[in-house]
C-alpha positions as YAML, in Angstrom:
chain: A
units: angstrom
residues:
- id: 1
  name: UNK
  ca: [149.54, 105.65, 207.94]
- id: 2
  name: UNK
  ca: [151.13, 109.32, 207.96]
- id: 3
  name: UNK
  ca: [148.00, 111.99, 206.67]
- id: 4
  name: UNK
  ca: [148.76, 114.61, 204.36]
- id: 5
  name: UNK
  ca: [150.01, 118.32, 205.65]
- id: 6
  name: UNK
  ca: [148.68, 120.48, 203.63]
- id: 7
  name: UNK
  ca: [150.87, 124.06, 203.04]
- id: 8
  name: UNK
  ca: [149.28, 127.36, 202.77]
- id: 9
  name: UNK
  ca: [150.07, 130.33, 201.61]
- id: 10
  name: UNK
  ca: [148.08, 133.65, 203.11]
- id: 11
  name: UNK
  ca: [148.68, 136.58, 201.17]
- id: 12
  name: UNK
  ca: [148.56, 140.37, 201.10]
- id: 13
  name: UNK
  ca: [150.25, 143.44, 200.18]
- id: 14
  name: UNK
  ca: [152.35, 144.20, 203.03]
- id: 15
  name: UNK
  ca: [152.47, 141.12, 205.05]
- id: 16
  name: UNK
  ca: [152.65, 142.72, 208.15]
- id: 17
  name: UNK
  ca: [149.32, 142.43, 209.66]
- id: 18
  name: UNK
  ca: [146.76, 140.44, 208.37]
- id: 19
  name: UNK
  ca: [148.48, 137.46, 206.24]
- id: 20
  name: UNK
  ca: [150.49, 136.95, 209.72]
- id: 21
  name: UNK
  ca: [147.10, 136.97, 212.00]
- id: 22
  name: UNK
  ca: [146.06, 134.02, 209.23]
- id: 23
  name: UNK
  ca: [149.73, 132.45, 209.12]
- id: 24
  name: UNK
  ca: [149.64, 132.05, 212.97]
- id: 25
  name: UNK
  ca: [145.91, 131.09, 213.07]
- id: 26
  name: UNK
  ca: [146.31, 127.79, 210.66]
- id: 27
  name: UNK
  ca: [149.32, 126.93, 212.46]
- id: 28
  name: UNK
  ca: [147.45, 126.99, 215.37]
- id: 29
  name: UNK
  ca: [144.08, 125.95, 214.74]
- id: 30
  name: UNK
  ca: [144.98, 123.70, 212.19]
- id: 31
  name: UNK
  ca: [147.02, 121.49, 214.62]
- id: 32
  name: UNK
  ca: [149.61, 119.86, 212.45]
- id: 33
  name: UNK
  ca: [147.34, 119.39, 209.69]
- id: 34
  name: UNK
  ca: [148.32, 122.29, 208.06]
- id: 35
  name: UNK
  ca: [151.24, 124.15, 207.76]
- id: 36
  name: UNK
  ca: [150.91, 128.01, 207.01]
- id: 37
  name: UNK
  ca: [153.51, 130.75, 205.84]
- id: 38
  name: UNK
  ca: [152.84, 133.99, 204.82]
- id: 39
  name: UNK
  ca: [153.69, 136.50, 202.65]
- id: 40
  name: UNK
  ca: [153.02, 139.53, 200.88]
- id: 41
  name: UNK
  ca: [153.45, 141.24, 196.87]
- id: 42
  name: UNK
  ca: [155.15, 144.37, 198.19]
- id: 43
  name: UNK
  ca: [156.38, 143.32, 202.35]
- id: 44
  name: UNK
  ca: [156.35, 146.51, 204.32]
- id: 45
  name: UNK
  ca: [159.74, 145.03, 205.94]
- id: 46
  name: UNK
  ca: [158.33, 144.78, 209.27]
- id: 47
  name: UNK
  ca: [155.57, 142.69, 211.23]
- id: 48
  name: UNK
  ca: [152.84, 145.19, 212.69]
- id: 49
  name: UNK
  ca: [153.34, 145.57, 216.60]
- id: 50
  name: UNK
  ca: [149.71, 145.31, 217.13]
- id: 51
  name: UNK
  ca: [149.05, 142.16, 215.74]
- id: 52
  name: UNK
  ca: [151.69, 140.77, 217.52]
- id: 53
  name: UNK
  ca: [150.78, 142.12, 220.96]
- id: 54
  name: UNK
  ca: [147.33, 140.77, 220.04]
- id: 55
  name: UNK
  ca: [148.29, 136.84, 219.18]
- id: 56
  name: UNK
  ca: [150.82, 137.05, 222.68]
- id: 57
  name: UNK
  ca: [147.80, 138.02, 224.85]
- id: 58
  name: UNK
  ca: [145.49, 134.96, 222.79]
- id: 59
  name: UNK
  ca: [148.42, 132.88, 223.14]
- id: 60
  name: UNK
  ca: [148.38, 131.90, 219.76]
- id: 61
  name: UNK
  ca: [152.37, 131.14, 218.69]
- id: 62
  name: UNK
  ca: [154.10, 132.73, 215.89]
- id: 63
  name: UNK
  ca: [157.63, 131.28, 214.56]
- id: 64
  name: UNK
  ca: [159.78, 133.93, 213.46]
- id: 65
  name: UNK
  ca: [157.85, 136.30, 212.34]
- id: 66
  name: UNK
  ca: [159.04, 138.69, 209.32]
- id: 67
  name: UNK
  ca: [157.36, 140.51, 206.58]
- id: 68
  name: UNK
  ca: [158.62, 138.56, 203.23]
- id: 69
  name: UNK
  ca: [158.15, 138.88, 199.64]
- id: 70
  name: UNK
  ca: [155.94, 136.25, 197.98]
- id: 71
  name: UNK
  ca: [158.84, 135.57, 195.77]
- id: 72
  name: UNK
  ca: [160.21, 133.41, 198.50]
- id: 73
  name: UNK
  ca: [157.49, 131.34, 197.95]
- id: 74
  name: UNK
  ca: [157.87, 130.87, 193.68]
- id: 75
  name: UNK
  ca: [161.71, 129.63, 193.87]
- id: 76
  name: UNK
  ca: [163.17, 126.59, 193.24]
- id: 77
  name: UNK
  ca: [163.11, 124.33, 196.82]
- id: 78
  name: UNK
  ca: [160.22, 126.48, 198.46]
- id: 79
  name: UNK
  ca: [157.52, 124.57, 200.07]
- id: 80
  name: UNK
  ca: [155.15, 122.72, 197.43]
- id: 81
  name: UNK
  ca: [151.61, 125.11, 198.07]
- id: 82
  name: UNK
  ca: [148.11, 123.26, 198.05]
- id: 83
  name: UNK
  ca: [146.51, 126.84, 199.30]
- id: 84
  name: UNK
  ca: [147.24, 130.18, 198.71]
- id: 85
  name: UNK
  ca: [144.95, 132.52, 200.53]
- id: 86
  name: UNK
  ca: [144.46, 136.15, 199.90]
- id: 87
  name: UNK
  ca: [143.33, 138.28, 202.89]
- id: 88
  name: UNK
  ca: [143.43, 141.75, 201.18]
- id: 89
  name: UNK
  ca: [141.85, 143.14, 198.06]
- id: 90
  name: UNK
  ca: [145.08, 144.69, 196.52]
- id: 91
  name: UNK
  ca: [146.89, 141.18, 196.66]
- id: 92
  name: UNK
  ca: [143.88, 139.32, 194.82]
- id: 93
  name: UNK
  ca: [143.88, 141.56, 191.93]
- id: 94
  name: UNK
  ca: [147.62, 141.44, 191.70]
- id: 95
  name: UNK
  ca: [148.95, 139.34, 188.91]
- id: 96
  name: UNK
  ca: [151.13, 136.13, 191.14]
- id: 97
  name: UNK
  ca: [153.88, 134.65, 190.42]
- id: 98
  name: UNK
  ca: [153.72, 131.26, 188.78]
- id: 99
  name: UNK
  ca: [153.25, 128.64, 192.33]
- id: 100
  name: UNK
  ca: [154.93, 125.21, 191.76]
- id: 101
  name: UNK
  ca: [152.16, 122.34, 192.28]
- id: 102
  name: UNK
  ca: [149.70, 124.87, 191.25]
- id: 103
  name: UNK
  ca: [147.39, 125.16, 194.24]
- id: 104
  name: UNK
  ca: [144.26, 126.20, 194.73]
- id: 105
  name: UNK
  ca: [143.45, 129.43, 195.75]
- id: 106
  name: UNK
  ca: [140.92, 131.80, 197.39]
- id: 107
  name: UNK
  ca: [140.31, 134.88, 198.62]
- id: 108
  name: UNK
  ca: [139.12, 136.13, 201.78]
- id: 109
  name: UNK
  ca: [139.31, 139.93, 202.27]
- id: 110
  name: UNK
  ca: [139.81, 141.43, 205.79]
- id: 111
  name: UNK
  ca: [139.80, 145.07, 206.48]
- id: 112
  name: UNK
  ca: [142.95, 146.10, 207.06]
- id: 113
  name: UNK
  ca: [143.84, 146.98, 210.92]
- id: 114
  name: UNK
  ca: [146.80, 148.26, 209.81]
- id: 115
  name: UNK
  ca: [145.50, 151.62, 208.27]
- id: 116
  name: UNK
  ca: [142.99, 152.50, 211.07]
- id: 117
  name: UNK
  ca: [143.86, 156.19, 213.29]
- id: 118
  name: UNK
  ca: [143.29, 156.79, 216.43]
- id: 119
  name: UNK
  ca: [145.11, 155.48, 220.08]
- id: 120
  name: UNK
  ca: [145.80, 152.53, 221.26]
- id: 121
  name: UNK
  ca: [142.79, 151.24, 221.83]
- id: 122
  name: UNK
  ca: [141.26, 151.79, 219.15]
- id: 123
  name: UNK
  ca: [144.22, 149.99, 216.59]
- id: 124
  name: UNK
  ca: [143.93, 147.02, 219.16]
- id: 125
  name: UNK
  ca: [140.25, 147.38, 218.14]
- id: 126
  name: UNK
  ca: [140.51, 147.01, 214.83]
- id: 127
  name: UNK
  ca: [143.15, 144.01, 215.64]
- id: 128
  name: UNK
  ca: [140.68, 142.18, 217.65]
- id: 129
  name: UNK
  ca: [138.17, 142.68, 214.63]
- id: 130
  name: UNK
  ca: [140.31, 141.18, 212.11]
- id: 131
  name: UNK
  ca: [141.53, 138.25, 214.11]
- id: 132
  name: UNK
  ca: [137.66, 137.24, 214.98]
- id: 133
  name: UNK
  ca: [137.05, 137.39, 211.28]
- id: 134
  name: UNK
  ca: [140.05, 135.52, 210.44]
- id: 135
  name: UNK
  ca: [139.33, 133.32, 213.12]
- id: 136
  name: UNK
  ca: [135.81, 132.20, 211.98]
- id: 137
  name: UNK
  ca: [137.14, 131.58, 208.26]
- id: 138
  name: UNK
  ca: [140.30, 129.44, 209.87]
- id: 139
  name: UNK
  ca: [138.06, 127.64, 212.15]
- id: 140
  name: UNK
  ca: [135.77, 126.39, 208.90]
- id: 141
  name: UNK
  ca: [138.21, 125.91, 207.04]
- id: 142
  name: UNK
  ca: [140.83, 122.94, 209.08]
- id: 143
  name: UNK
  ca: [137.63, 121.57, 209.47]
- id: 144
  name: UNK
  ca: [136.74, 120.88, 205.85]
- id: 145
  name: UNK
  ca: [137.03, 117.10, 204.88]
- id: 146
  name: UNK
  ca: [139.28, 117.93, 201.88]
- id: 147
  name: UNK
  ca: [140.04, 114.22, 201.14]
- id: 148
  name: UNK
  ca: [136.69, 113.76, 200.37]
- id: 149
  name: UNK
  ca: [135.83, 116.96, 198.64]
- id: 150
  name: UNK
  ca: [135.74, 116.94, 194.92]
- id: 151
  name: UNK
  ca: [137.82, 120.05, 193.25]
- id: 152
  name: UNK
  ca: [135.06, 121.99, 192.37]
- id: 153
  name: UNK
  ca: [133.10, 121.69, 195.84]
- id: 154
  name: UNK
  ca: [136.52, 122.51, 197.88]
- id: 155
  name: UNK
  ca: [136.72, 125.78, 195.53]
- id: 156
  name: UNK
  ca: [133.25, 126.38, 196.76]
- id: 157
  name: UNK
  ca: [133.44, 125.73, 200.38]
- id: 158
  name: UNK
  ca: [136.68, 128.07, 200.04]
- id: 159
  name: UNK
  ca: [134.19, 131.13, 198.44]
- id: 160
  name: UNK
  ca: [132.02, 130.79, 201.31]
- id: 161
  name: UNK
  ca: [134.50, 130.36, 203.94]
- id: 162
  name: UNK
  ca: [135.32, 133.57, 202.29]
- id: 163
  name: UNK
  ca: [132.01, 135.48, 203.27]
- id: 164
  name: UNK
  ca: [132.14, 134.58, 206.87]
- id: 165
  name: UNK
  ca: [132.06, 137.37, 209.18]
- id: 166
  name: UNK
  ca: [132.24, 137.01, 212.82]
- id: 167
  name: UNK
  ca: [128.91, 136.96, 215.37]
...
C-alpha cells in the first residue's frame, strides 16, 4: 500500500531566502512524505547566497534552486498543492492566485535574514536564526498524523506550529 505525498507550497515575497530554507527543510525532514517547492509573489530573481552557504554546511540538500514566481504554481499541469505555507508577512496579506485542489494553508512568519546589515557574521547570524525557527515548525509539522486529523484540528495544529519559536 503506497502512502500519500503530500505537496507544499512555502511562500514569500522574494523567494530567495526564507521560502527556500522551508522548501529544503520539508524535503529533508519530511523524508519522502512530503514534497516541498517554493515560491514567492514578487521572486527577487536570485536565491540568497547566505542561505545557501548555510543549508551546504547543515548538509541539508537543495534541488535546483531558483527564485520563481508563485504563478508557476497556479497553471494548468503544476503540482496538485495540499499546503501552502507562508513564511513572511507581506506574502500572507497578499491576495493568491486561485491553487488547483484548493489546499490548506497557513502562515508562519520568519524574520527575514535577508534584510539584516552588518558583515558576514552577522547575516550568517540571522541565517542560523531563521533556519532554527523554521526548523522547529518543520520538525512539528512531518510529524503531525494528518490522516487522522479532522480539517478543522489540522488548521489548528498548523496555527500553532505557526507560533513556535526555537529554544
Amino acid at each position: 500500500m503506497t502512502s500519500k505525498v503530500y505537496n507544499v507550497l512555502v511562500l514569500c515575497t522574494g523567494n530567495s531566502a526564507r521560502s527556500i530554507l522551508g522548501e529544503a527543510l520539508i524535503n529533508h525532514l519530511g523524508k519522502g512524505k512530503f514534497r516541498a517547492f517554493s515560491a514567492g509573489s514578487h521572486p527577487n530573481g536570485r536565491v540568497n547566497p547566505y542561505g545557501l552557504r548555510l543549508l551546504q554546511e547543515l548538509n541539508i540538500p537543495i534541488e535546483n534552486p531558483r527564485s520563481k514566481s508563485w504563478d508557476e504554481f497556479a497553471r494548468t499541469g503544476a503540482p496538485t498543492l495540499d499546503f501552502i505555507i507562508t513564511v513572511c508577512d507581506n506574502a500572507a496579506g497578499e491576495v493568491c492566485p486561485i491553487w488547483p485542489g484548493h489546499p490548506m494553508t497557513a502562515h508562519w512568519g520568519v524574520a527575514d535574514p535577508a534584510h539584516v546589515e552588518g558583515d558576514d557574521a552577522a547575516k550568517m547570524q540571522a541565517f542560523r536564526e531563521a533556519y532554527l525557527t523554521l526548523n522547529e515548525r518543520v520538525k512539528r509539522f512531518v510529524e503531525l498524523p494528518i490522516e487522522s486529523l479532522g480539517t478543522d484540528q489540522l488548521k489548528q495544529q498548523l496555527k500553532e506550529i505557526g507560533k513556535l519559536v526555537h529554544g
